[in-house]
N, C-alpha and C positions, 0 to 999 in steps of 0.2 A: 504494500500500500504506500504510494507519495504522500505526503499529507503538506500542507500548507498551513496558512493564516488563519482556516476558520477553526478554530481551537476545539470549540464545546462541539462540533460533528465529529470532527477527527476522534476524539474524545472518546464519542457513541460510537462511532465505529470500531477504534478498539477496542472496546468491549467486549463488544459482539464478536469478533474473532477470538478471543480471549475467556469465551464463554462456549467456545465450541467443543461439544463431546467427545470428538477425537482430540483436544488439547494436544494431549500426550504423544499422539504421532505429527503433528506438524511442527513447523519452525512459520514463525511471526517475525517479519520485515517489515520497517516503517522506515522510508526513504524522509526525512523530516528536512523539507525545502522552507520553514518560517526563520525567521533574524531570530539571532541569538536571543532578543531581548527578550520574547515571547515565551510565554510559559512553560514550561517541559509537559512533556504528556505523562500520564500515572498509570502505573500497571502493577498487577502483583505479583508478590515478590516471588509467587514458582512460575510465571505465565513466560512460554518458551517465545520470549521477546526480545529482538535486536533492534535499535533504532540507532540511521545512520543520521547524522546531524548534516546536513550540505545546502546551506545557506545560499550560496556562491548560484547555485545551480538554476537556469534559468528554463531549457528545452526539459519537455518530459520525457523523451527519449533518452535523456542521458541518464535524468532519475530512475526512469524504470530500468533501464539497464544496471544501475548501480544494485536496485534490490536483487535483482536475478544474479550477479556476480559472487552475492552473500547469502541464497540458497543452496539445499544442497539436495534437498529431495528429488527423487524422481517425476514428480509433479509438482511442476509450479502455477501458483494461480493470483492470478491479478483483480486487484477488488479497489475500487474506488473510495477516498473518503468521504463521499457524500450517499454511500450502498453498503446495506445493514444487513448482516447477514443474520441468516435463522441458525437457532443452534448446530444442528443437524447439516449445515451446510458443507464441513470440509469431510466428514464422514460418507455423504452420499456421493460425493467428489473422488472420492479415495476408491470405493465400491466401483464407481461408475470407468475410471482409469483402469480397472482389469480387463476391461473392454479393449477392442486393438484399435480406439477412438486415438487420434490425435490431440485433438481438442474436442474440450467439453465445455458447453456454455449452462448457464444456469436460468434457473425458473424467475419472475421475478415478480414482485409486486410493486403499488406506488405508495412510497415512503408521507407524501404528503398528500392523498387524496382530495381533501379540501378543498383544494381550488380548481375550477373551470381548466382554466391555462395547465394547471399541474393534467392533469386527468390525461388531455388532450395532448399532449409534449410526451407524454407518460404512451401512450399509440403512437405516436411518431418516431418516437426512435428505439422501443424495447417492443413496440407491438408484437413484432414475430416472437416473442418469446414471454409474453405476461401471463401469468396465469389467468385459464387453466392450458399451458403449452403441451401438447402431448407428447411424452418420451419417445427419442429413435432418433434416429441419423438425417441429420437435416444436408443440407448446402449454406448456410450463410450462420453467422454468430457474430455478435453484439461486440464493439470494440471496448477496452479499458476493462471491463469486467467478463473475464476468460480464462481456463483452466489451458494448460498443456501438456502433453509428455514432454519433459526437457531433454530429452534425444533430440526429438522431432522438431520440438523448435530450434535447438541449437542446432540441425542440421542443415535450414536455412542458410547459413554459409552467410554470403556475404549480403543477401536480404534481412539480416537476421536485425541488422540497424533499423531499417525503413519498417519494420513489422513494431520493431518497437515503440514506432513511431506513430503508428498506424496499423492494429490490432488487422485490418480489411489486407494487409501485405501477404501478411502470415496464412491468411486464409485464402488468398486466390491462389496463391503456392501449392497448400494443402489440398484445394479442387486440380490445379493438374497436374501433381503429381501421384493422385487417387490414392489420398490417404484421407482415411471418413472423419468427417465432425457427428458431434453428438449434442441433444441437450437433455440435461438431466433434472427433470421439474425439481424432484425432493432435495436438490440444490441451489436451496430460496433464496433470497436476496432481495430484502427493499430498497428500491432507489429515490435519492430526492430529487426533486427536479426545479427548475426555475417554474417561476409564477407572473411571468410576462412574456408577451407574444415577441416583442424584439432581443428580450435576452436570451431565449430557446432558438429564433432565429437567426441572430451572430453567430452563436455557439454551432449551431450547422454551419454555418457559413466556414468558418474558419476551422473544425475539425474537418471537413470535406475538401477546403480548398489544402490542406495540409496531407489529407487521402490522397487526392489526385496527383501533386506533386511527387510524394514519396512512389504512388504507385507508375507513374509515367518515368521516372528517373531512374529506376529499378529496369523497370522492364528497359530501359534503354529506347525510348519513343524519339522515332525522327520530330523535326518541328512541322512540317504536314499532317505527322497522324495527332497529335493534340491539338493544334489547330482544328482538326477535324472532330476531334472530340470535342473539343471547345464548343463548337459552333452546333453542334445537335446538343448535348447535354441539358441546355435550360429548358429544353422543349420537350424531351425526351424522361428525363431521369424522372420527373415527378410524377410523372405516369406511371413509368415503373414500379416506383417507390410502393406510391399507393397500392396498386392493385397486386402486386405482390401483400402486401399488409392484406387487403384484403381477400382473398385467397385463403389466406389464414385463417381466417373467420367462421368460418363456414360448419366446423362443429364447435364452435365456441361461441353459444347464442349471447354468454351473457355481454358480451362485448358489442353486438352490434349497435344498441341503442348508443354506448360512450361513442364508438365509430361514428355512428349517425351524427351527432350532438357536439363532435369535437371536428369535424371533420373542415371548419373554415379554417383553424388553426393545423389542423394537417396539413393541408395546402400552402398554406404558406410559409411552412418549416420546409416542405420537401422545395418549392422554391428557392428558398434561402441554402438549403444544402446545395443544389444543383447549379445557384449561379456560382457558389465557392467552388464546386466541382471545377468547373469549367474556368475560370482565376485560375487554380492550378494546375490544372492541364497547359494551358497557354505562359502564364505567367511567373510559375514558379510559388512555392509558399509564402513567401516575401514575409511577413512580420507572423505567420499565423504558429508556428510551431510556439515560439512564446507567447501569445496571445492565449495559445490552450492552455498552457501550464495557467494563467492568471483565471483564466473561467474558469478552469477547474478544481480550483485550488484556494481563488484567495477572494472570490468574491462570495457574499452571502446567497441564500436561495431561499426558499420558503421551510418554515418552520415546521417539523415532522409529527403526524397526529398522534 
């Protein structure tokens, strides 16, 4: 876990890892990017916790990379400071890795249901996996909060940066190299979410424009084919977006009325992702890789029910 500036989530977040059944078989990383001045985080005194202190550090690529250098298990899994996990979470994780899964993504719920905007933002970007998600081998999993074998991702090579950069690197790799993804509901996780239609739509903007870059740069894209991706992307991706999201839907009745009800704020998240997409395809990530570490890290969000 990176943790930042918002202290009292970082906090609840540790907990909740620190509260996990399987305790005793994991190891607890906290990548701690807040100034020295800021409060320490508290843990107890048997909870198998290492926290790197790295002030200094601005890209989240380089934070998550620092936590993955100071694990050592066979599965590493990466959990957001603003995503609370349920007790049961690194155990059904642990269970779920005996599988010949690469990556395993988790179930999830919304951390702060309360608000309109949360509900709606809460569909746009975890839809494909909120509960109730059905267990088995998908195609696609949710960036920043994601389980792996640490073979398989350290076998990445030299995408192994860009993936950390962008969780979506790691996984178009894993589709053609035909190695399965999974998700694993009974491996919950509440996420918070912002509570305003332009802070949910930055935040796509510049994790996407950040996606696009990392994933064009990787693969080695002449300047004609992102160009060309540029130029369908804003017309293209949202469609997609959607109707994939919805797709999903289809034995998950209780969702369609949020769908229904959320759906002018979907629209314009998947907008906002797809013109950052297309930013980065053409223009490179320019300011957005620190940008993410700041959204996700150090700004506030709404308040958890």
């Amino acid at each position: 876990m990176v943790a930042g500036e918002c202290r009292e989530r970082v906090q609840r977040a540790l907990d909740r890892l620190c509260a996990q059944t399987a305790r005793e078989a994991i190891e607890i990383v906290v990548v701690d990017l807040a100034r020295e001045e800021v409060p320490p985080l508290v843990t107890p005194p048997d909870a198998p916790v290492e926290i790197l202190r790295l002030p200094g550090v601005q890209e989240w690529a380089v934070a998550r990379r620092a936590g993955l250098e100071h694990t050592s298990g066979p599965v590493v899994a990466f959990v957001e400071e603003h995503c609370f996990t349920e007790p049961g979470w690194a155990q059904a994780l642990i269970e779920a890795h005996e599988g010949p899964w690469a990556s395993v993504g988790y179930g999830f719920r919304n951390a702060n249901p309360q608000s309109y905007v949360s509900r709606s933002a809460m569909l746009a970007d975890y839809g494909l996996w909120l509960d109730p998600v059905p267990r088995g081998r998908v195609q696609f999993l949710p960036g920043n909060n994601v389980s792996y074998k640490r073979d398989a991702f350290l076998a990445l090579g030299d995408r192994l940066g860009a993936a950390l950069a962008s969780d979506f690197v790691a996984h178009e790799a894993f589709r053609t190299d035909g190695l399965p993804m999974f998700v694993e509901p009974a491996a919950q996780a509440a996420h918070l979410n912002f509570t305003t239609v332009w802070e949910t739509g930055l935040t796509n903007y510049v994790w996407c424009r950040a996606m696009a870059a990392q994933r064009a740069r990787t693969a080695g894209w002449s300047l004609p084919r992102r160009a060309a991706h540029a130029a369908v992307t804003p017309a293209t991706a949202p469609v997609y977006r959607i109707a994939r999201l919805a797709r999903t839907l289809g034995a998950r009745r209780r969702l369609w009325r949020p769908f229904a009800a959320g759906f002018p704020v979907i629209l314009v998240v998947s907008i906002c992702a797809a013109i950052g997409e297309a930013a980065g395809y053409l223009l490179g990530p320019g300011a957005a890789e620190a940008q993410l570490k700041r959204w996700e890290l150090d700004v506030e969000r709404g308040a958890p029910a």
